[in-house]
Structure formats: C-alpha cells, structure tokens
Kinemage of the C-alpha trace (Angstrom):
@kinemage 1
@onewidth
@group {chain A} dominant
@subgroup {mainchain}
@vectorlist {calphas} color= white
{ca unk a 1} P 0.000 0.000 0.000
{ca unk a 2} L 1.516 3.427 -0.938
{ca unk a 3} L 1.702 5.746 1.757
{ca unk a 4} L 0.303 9.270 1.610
{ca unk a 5} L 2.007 11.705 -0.221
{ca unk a 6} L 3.094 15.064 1.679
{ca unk a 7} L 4.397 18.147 0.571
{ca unk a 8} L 7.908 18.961 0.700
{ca unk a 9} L 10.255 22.034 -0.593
{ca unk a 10} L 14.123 21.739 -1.540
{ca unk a 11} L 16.721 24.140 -1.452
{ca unk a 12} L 20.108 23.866 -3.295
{ca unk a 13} L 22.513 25.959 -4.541
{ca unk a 14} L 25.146 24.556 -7.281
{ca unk a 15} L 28.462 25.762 -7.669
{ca unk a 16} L 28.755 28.098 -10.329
{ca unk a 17} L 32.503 27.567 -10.633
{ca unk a 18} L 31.690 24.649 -12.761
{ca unk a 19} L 30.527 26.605 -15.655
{ca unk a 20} L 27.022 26.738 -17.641
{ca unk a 21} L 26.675 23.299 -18.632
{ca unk a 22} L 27.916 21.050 -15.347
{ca unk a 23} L 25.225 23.482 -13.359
{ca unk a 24} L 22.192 22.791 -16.417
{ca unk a 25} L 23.401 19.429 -16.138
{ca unk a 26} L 23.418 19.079 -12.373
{ca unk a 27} L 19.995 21.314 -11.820
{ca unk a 28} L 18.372 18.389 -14.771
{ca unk a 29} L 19.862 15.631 -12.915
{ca unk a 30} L 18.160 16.635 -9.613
{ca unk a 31} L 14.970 17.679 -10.580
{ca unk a 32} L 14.669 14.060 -12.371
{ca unk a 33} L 15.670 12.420 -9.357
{ca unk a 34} L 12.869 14.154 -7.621
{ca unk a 35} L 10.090 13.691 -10.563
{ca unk a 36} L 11.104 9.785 -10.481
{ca unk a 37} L 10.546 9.385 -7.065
{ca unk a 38} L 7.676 11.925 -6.346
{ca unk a 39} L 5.744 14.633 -8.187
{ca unk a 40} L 6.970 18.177 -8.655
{ca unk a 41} L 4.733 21.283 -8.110
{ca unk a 42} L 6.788 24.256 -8.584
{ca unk a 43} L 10.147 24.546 -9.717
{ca unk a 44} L 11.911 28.320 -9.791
{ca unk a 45} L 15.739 28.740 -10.635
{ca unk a 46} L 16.518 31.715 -9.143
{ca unk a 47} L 20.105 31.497 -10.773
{ca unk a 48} L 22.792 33.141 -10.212
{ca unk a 49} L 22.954 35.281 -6.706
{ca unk a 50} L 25.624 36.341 -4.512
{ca unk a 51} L 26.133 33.988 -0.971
{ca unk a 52} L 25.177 35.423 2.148
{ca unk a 53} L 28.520 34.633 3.028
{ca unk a 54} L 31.098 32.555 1.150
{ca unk a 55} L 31.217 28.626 1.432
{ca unk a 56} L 34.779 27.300 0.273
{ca unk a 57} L 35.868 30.980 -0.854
{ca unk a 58} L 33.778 30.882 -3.305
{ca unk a 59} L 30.294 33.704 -3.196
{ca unk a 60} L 28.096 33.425 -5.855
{ca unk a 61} L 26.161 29.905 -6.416
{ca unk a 62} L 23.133 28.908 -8.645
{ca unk a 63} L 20.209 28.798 -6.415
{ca unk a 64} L 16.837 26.186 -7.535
{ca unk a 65} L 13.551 26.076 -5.630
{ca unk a 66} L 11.583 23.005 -6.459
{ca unk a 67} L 8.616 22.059 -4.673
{ca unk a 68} L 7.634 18.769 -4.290
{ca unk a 69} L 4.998 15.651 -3.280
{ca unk a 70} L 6.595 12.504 -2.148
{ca unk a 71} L 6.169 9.744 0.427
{ca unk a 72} L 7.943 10.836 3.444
{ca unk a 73} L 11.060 8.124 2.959
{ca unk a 74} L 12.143 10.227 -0.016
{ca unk a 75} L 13.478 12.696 1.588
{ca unk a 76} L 16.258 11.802 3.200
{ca unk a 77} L 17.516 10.252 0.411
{ca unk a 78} L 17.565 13.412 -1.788
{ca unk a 79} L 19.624 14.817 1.490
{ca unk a 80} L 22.127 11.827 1.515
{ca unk a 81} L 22.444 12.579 -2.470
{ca unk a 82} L 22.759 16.145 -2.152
{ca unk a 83} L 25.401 15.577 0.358
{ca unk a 84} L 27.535 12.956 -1.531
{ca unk a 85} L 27.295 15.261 -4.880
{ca unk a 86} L 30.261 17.595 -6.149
{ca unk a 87} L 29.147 21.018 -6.971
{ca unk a 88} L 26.299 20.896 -4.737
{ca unk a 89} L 27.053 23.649 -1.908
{ca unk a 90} L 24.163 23.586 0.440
{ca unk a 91} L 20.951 21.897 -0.009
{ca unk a 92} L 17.718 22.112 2.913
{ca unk a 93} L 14.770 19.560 2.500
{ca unk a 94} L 11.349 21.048 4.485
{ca unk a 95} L 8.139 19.413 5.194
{ca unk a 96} L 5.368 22.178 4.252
{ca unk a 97} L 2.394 22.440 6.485
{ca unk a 98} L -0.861 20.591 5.025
C-alpha cells in the first residue's frame, strides 16, 4: 500500500565555478531524481545570486527552488544525495504544512 504523499520544498545551490553546462546538467539531474521518485509542483531557478557569506571561498552559487509531493522516505535520500554530490554547496529539504 503506498503511503500518503506530503508536501515537501528543496533548497540547493550549485556551484557556479563549474561553468554553464555542469550546473544545467546538475539542476536536470536533480529535478529528475525528484520527478522519479515523487511529483513536482513548482520549480523556480533563481540562478545566479551572490552567498550570504562565502562557502569554500567561493560567493556566488546557482540557487533552484523546487517544490515537491513525495512519500515521506524520499526525503532523506535526496539529502544523503545532495550531500555525496560535487558542486552541490548547500541543499535544505522542508516538510510544508498541510
């Protein structure tokens, strides 16, 4: 039996240091991973904006919204693949209120 689906948002901001393509490429790859395992409401690339602060001396990063349904295991496994990936800088995973 498939378990409810709830509502969830992602943050994550690629490193723009790669150039164009590896951040296209790397935005693609991640909003596939979350279409395959879930089904995407809303997703806004902000692109390119300065850090609040730098992470690894670095202060601008490409910045993608994408909000999401899933079943509540999925989550943590986009974390543990956001967290494993090169160019990925920081990434948050919320639960939105019902």
């Amino acid at each position: 039996m498939e378990k409810a689906m709830q509502n969830y948002e992602t943050l994550f901001v690629v490193d723009v240091t790669l150039g164009e393509e590896a951040v296209k490429a790397l935005v693609e790859k991640f909003v596939a991973l979350i279409a395959e395992n879930g089904e995407i409401t809303e997703t806004n690339e902000w692109g390119k904006r300065k850090l609040a602060y730098e992470i690894n001396y670095k202060s601008e990063g490409y910045y993608v919204l994408v909000n999401f349904k899933s079943a509540a295991s999925f989550p943590a496994e986009l974390e543990r693949i956001f967290n494993i990936t090169e160019g990925i800088m920081r990434s948050i995973v919320i639960k939105k209120a019902a």
